[in-house]
C-alpha positions in Angstrom: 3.4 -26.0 -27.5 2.0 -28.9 -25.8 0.9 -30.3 -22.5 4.3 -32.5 -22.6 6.1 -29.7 -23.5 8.8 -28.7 -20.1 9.0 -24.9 -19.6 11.7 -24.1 -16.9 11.6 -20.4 -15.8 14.4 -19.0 -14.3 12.9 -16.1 -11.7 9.8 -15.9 -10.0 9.6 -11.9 -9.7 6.8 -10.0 -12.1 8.0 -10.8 -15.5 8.4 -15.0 -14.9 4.7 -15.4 -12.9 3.2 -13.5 -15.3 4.7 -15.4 -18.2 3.8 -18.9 -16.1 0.0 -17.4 -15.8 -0.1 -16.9 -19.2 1.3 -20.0 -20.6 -1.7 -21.5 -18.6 -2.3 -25.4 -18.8 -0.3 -25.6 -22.4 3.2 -26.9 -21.0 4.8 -28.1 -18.0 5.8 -25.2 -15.9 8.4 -24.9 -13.1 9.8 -21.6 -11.8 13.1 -21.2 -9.8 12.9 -18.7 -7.4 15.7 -17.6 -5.8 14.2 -15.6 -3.4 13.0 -17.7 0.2 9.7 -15.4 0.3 6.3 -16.0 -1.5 6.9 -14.4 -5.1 5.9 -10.6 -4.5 5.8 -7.5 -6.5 9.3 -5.9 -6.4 7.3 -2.0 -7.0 5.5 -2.0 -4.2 8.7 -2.4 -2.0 8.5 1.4 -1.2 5.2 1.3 0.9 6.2 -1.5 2.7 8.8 0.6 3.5 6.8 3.5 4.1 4.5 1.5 6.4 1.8 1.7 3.9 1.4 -1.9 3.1 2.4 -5.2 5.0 4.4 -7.1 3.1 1.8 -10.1 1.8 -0.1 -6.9 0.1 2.6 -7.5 -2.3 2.5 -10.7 -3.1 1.7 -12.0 -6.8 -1.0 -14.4 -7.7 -0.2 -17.8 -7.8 0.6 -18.8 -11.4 -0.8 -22.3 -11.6 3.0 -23.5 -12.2 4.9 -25.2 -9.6 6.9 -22.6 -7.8 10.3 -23.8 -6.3 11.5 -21.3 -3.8 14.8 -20.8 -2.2 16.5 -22.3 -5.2 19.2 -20.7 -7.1 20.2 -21.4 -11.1 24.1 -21.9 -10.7 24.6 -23.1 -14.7 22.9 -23.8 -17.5 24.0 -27.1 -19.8 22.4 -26.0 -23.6 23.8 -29.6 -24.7 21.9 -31.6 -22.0 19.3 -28.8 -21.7 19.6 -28.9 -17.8 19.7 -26.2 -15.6 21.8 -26.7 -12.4 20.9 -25.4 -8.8 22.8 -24.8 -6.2 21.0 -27.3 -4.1 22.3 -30.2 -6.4 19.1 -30.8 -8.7 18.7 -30.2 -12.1 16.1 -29.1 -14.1 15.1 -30.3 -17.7 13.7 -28.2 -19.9 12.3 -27.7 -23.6 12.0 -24.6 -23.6 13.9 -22.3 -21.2 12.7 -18.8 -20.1 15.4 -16.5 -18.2 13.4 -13.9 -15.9 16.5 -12.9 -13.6 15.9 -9.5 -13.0 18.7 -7.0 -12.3 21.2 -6.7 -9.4 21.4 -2.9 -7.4 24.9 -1.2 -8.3 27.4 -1.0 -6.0 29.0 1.8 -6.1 32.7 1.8 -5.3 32.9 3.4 -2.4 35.8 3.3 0.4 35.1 1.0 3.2 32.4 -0.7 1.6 34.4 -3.8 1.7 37.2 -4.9 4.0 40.0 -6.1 1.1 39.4 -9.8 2.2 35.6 -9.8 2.0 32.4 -9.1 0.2 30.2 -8.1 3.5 28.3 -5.1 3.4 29.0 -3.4 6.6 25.6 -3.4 9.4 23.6 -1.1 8.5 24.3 -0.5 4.8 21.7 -2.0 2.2 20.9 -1.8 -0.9 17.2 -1.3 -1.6 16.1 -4.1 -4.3 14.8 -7.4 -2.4 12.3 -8.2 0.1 14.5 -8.7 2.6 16.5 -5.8 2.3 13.2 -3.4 3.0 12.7 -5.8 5.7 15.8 -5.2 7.1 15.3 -1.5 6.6 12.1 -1.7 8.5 13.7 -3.2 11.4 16.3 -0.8 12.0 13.9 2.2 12.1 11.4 0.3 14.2 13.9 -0.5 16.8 15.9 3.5 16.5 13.4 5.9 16.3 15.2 9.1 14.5 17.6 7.0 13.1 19.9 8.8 11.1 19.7 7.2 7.2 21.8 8.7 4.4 20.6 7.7 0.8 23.1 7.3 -1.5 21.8 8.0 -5.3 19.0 10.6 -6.4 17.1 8.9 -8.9 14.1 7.1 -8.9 14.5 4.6 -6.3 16.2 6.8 -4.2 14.0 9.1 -3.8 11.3 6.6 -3.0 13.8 4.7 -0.4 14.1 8.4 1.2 10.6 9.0 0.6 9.3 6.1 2.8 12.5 6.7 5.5 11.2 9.9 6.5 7.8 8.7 6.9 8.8 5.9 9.0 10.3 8.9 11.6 14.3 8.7 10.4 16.2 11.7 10.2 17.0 11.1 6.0 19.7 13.0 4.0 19.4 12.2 0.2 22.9 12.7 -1.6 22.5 12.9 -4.9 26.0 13.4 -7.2 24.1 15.0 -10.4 22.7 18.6 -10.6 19.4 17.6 -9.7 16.9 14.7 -8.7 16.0 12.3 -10.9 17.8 13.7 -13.6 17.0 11.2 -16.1 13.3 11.5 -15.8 12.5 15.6 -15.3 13.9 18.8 -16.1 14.8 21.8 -14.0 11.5 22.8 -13.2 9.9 19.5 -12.6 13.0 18.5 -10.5 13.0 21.7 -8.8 8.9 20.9 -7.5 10.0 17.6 -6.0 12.6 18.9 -4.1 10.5 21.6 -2.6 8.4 18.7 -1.9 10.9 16.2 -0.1 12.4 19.3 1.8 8.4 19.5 2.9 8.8 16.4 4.5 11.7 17.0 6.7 14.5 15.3 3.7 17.8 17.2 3.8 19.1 17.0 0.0 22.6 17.5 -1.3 22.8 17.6 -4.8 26.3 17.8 -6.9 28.2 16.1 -4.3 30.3 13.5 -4.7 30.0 10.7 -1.9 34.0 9.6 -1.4 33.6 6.6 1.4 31.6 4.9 4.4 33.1 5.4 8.1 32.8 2.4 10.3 33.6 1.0 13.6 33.9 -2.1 15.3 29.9 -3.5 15.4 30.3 -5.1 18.8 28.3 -2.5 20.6 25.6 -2.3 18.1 22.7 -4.4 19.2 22.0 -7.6 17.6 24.9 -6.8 15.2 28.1 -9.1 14.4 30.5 -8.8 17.2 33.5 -9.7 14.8 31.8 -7.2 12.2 31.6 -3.5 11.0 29.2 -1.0 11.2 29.0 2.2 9.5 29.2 5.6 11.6 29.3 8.3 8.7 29.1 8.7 4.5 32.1 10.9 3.7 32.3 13.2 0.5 34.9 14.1 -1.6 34.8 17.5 0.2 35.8 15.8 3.2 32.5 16.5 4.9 31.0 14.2 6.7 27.4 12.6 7.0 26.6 10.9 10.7 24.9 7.8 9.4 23.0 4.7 11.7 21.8 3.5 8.3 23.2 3.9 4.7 20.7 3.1 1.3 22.3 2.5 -1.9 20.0 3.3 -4.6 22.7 3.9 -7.4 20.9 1.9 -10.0 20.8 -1.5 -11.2 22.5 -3.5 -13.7 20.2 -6.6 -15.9 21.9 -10.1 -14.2 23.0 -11.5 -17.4 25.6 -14.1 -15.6 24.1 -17.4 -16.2 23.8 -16.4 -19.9 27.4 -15.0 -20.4 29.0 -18.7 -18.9 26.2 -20.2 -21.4 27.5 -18.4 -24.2 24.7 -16.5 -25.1 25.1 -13.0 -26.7 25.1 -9.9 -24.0 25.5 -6.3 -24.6 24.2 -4.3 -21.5 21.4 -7.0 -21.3 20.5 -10.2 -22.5 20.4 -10.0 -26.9 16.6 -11.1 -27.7 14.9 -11.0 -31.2 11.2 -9.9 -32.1 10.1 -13.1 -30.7 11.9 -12.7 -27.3 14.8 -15.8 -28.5 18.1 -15.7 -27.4 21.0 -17.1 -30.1 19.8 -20.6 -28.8 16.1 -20.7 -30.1 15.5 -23.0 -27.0 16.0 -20.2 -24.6 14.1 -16.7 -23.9 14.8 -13.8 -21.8 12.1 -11.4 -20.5 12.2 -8.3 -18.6 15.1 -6.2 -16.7 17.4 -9.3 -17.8 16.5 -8.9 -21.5 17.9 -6.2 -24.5 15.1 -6.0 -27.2 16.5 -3.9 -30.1 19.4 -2.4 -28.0 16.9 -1.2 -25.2 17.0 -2.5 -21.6 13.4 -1.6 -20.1 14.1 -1.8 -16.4 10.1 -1.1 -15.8 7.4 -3.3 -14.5 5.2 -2.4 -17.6 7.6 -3.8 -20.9 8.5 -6.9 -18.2 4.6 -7.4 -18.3 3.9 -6.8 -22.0 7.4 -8.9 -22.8 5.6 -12.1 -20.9 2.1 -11.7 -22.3 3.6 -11.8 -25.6 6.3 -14.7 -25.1 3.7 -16.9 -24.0 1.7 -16.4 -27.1 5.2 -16.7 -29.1 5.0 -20.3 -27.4 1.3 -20.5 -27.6 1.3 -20.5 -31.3 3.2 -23.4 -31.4 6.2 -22.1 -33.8 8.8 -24.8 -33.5 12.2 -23.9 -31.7 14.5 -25.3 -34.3 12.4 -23.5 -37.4 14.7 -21.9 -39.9 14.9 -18.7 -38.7 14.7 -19.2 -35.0 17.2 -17.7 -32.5 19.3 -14.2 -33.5 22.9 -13.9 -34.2 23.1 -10.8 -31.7 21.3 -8.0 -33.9 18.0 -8.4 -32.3 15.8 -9.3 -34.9 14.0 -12.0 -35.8 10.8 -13.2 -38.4 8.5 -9.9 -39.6 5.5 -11.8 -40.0 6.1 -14.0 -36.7 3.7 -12.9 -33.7 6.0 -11.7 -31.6 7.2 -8.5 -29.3 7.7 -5.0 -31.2 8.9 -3.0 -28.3 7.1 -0.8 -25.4 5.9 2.9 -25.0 7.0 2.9 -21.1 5.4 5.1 -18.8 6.9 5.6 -15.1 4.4 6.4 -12.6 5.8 7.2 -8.9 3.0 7.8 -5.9 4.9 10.3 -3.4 3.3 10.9 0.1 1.9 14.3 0.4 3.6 17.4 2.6 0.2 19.0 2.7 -3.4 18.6 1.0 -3.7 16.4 -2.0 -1.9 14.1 -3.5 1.5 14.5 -5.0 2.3 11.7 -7.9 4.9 11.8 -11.2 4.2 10.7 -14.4 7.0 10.6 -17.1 6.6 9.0 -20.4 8.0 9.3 -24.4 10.9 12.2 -25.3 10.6 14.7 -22.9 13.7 16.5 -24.3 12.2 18.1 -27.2 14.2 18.3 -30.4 14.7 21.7 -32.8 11.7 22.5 -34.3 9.2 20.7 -31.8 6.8 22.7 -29.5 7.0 22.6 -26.0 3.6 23.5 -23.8 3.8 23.7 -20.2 1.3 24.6 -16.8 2.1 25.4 -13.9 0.1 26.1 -10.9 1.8 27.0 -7.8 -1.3 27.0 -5.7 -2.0 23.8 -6.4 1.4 22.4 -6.8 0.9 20.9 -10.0 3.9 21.0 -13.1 2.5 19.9 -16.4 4.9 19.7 -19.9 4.4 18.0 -23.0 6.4 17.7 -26.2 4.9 18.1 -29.5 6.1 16.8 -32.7 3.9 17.9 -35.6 0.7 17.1 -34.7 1.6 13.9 -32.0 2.6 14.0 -28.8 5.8 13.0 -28.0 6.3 12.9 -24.5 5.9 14.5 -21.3 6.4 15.3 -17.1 3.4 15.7 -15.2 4.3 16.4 -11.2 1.3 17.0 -8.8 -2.2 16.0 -9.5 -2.3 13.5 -12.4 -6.1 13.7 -13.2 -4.8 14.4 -16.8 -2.3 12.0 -17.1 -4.7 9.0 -17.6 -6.0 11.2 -21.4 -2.0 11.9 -22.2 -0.9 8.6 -21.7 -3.8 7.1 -24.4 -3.0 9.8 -27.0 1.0 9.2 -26.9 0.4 5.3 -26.6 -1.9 5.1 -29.7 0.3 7.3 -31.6 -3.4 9.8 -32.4 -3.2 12.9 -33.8 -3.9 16.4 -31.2 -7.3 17.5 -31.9 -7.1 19.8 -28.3 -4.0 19.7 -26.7 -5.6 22.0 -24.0 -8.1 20.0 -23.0 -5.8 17.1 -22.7 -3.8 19.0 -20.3 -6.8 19.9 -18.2 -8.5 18.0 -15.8 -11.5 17.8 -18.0 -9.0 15.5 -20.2 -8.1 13.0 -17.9 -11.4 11.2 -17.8 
């Protein structure tokens, strides 16, 4: 990689500014940002939300790379090796780095779309962009008590419904599967954090099965589209209804692997990279929620981070992009000995406000559905509102769910990442551990 050497990065969120940072003084940078707003960090959405932060809290450092915002990639020409915008310019690049994050899901609900249009009726978002938690904001600032419904119980649900009821709205969390965030804890971890939401005035529905939006003519909704729609109610399958001002929909994102697909580059669920983060053209990369690195899709802000520290080493080491083995034919590999990306021990960390003394965080990380023949430990304490469960697999830890107080969690994390062998699996899981 040199100085002369054109980097075009397509995504200005965490994954591409980190990557431009990194790459430092050693190419020619230029991000495309589709996004009007000063790049920010997408995770911290939630207390913006919540009130906790303004919004420039969240912005990221500036990378040293030139930064166009407000510009979208509309195609990508791997003969010319030009990137198209929808604002009529084009981009050359050497190398080409696709950052495009993920879209929310959206879910297909009755009356979320009239049969000749794509508008989302007022007062339905979905809860993934700036402006959409701007827009959020605004609607319980100006209706105090507004009634929200959040549609999906994960992890981003819960933290849209989370920050709603904090903000004064009257929030209902629907979730369809037996529990919250059902991907993340088990029953008795999941059970804790609904006691807790409850605490703070959320009315949960789990197992239900949300059938369709009501709406009405918009016209007598301040500041909304006369000519539009706005929603009234969430129905469920049951037929009962959920009055509604404001509807979330946290159903989960999908990696935004368009602009690859029309360039003929091989997608399964994400983007198909190798060890060294290479697409099948070894003049383009893909990094973070867009990217699938050994049939995984990440969708966390920690493997976005480690996958841009180590593609701009890739770069930094100066491997040409037409070497012998560059690029992957779809089976995500790539060169053994090459410096390169060998996959992330993801932790998810979620700060929840607190219905009472203390604080009241989640920590999930590794397998925490244990397999025959592994040990399971687990502490509780009731008085203290604290749920503690690891998995142990011979004498390594595995995985774990710690709900509560996370003094430990810092002492658990470092033994699972490293891969060390249990000398005192009690003191690990004691506060004494997480120093």
């Amino acid at each position: 990689m040199t100085s002369k050497q054109r980097v075009v990065v397509i995504g200005a969120g965490l994954a591409g500014l980190r990557f431009a940072a990194r790459l430092g003084a050693g190419a020619q940078v230029r991000v495309l940002g589709e996004e009007p707003h000063l790049p920010y960090n997408r995770v911290l959405l939630a207390e913006v939300l919540a009130g906790r932060y303004a919004p420039d809290v969240t912005a990221l450092p500036a990378p040293g790379a030139t930064v166009r915002r407000g510009v979208r990639a509309v195609r990508i020409d791997r003969a010319e090796q030009l990137v198209h915008c929808d604002d009529g310019s084009a981009e050359a690049y050497d190398t080409l780095v696709l950052a495009t994050g993920s879209n929310p899901v959206l879910p297909p609900l009755r009356g979320l779309f009239t049969p000749c249009g794509r508008e989302l009726p007022d007062g339905v978002h979905a809860f993934r962009t700036m402006d959409d938690c701007l827009a959020l904001s605004a609607a319980v600032a100006a209706r105090p008590g507004v009634r929200a419904v959040v549609i999906g119980g994960g992890l981003l649900g819960v933290s849209a419904a989370r920050a709603l009821a904090e903000r004064g709205a009257q929030v209902v969390l629907a979730q369809q599967g037996e529990r919250l965030m059902e991907r993340q804890l088990d029953a008795d971890a999941s059970e804790l954090l609904h006691a807790h939401l409850a605490a703070l005035g959320i009315e949960i529905h789990t197992q239900c099965r949300v059938r369709g939006l009501v709406t009405s003519p918009a016209a007598a909704r301040p500041g909304a589209d006369p000519e539009g729609r706005a929603v009234t109610a969430v129905e469920l399958a049951d037929g009962y209804r959920l009055d509604a001002d404001l509807v979330v929909l946290a159903c989960g994102v999908r990696p935004r692997t368009g602009l690859a697909l029309a360039a003929g580059l091989p997608v399964r669920t994400g983007i198909v990279v190798d060890d060294r983060l290479r697409t099948a053209d070894p003049r383009i990369h893909a990094i973070g929620d867009c990217a699938e690195h050994a049939g995984r899709v990440y969708g966390l802000a920690g493997p976005a981070l480690e996958q841009a520290d180590a593609l701009a080493a890739v770069l930094a080491a100066g491997a040409p992009a037409d070497e012998a083995d560059a690029g992957t034919d779809g089976d995500g590999t790539g060169s053994p000995t090459a410096p390169g990306y060998g996959g992330t021990r993801a932790l998810t960390r979620l700060t929840l406000a607190a219905a009472g003394p203390g604080p009241f965080d989640l920590a999930v990380f590794g397998e925490t559905t244990p397999l025959p023949g592994d040990d399971v430990v687990r502490l509780t304490d009731a008085t203290r509102r604290t749920y503690r469960k690891v998995v142990v697999r011979g004498d390594r830890l595995v995985g774990g769910v710690l709900l509560g107080e996370l003094s430990t969690v810092g002492a658990l994390a470092r033994s699972w990442e490293g891969d060390q062998p249990l000398n005192d699996l009690t003191h690990l899981l004691t506060d004494d551990g997480g120093s």
